[in-house]
C-alpha positions, -999 to 999 in steps of 0.1 A, spaced: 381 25 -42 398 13 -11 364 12 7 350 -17 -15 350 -49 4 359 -82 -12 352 -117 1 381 -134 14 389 -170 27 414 -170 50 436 -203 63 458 -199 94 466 -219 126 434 -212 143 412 -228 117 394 -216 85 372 -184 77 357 -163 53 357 -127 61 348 -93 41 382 -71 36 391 -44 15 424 -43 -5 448 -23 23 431 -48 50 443 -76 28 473 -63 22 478 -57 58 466 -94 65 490 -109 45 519 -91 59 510 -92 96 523 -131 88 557 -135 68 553 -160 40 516 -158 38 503 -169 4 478 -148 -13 458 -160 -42 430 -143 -66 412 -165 -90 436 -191 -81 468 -172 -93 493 -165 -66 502 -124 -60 522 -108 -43 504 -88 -12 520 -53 -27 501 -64 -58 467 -63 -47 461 -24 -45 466 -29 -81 450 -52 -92 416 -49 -108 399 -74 -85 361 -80 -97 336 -86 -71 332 -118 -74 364 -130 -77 378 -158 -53 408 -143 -25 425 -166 -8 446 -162 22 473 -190 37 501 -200 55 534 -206 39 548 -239 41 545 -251 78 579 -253 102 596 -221 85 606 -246 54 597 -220 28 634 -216 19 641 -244 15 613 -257 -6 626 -260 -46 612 -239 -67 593 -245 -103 584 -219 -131 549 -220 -135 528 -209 -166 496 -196 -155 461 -190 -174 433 -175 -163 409 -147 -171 432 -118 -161 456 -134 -185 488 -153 -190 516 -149 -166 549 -168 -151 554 -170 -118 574 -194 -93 558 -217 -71 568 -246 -49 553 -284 -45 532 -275 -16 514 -244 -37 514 -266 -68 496 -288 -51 473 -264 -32 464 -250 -65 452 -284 -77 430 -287 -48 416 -253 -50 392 -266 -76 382 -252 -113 423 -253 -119 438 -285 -138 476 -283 -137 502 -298 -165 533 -313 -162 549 -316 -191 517 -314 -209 502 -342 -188 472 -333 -166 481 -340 -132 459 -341 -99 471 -332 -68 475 -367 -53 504 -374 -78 514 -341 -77 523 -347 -40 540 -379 -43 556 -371 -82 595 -358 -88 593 -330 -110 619 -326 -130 632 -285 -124 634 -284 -165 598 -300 -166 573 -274 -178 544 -266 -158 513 -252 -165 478 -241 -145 447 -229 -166 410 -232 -155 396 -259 -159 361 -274 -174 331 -266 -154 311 -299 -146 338 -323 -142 347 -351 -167 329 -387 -167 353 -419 -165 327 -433 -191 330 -400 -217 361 -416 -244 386 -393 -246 409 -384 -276 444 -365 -278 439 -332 -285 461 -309 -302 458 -273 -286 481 -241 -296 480 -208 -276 500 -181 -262 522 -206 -242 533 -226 -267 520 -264 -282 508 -292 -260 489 -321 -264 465 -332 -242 432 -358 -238 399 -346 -236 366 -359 -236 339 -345 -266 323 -320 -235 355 -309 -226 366 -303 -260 334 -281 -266 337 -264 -233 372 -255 -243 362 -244 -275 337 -226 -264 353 -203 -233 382 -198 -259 363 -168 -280 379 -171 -316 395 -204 -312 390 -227 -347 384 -265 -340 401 -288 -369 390 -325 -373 408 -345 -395 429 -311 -409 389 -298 -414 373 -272 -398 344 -279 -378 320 -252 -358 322 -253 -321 282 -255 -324 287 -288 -346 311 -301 -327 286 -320 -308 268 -334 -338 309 -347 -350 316 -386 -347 351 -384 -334 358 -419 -329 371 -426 -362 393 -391 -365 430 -390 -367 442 -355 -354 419 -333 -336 436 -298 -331 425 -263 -315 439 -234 -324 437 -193 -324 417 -181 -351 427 -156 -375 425 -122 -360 412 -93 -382 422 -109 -417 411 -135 -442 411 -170 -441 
């Protein structure tokens, strides 16, 4: 098990690289340099976590610097909900990884359940009782021309409500295994969903289907 190598991008002072490791290498790695960051599928770990964790092989491992001049303790800190394949977790993160998160691509972040990139992330005050949240984001981007419409979602972390355009509303719908789509408080297929005029509808909401019973 400790034999299988994993591809693994690694950011320090003399530059960037990608190099093959196996977990106790990047374990070892991360701890040669205090306050290293170490990230898998975008979701910060601890370096004692990754013998662990069950890392697939194609999953992206990310190696960096803490915050640069030994400010690490002194950077504020933020509670950070965090979706992604291997689940839903909390951890704490500060501005810099925030906003190195946002720029890792494939990750939209949330601040008080408005999507935020990372250039205002960088230059925004976040509240310490605003509520952050990271989950992946839509593959293929969004178009500025695509009309977007608020959309209600409920999961495991709670109610938000966010805008989406109709392809990222299907894409959502559609990497969400189970989730029901409601248009106008009516239930529409993910299949129809591109079919659906939604210009005219009043609530559009996403939510966990019924698991295991009736509707």
């Amino acid at each position: 098990m400790s034999d299988k190598k994993y591809i693994v991008e690694i950011a320090d002072s003399t530059g960037h690289s990608v190099v093959e490791m196996t977990a106790p290498e990047i374990v070892e790695k991360a701890n040669e340099s205090k306050g290293s960051w170490v990230f898998v599928d975008n979701r910060l770990v601890e370096a004692k976590e990754i013998e662990e964790l069950d890392i697939s092989a194609d999953s992206k491992i990310r190696i960096m610097p803490g915050i640069v001049g030994g400010s690490a303790e002194k950077e504020q800190l933020y509670t950070v909900e965090v979706a992604d394949k291997t689940g839903h977790s909390v951890v704490e993160m500060s501005k810099a990884e925030l906003v190195e998160t946002a720029n890792s691509g494939g990750t939209w972040l949330f601040v008080d359940d408005r999507m935020v990139s990372a250039s205002e992330l960088a230059s925004m005050n976040i509240e310490q009782s605003s509520r952050l949240r990271a989950m992946p984001g839509l593959v293929g981007g969004t178009s500025e021309e695509e009309p977007r419409f608020t959309v209600e979602i409920a999961d495991e972390t709670g109610h938000s409500s966010v805008e989406m355009t109709k392809p990222e509303l299907i894409q959502r719908a559609s990497n969400c295994e189970g989730t029901w789509v409601f248009v106008d408080n009516r239930m529409v297929a993910t299949a129809d969903l591109a079919e659906t005029d939604l210009q005219g509808a009043q609530k559009v909401r996403l939510m966990p289907g019924l698991v295991g019973g009736k509707y």
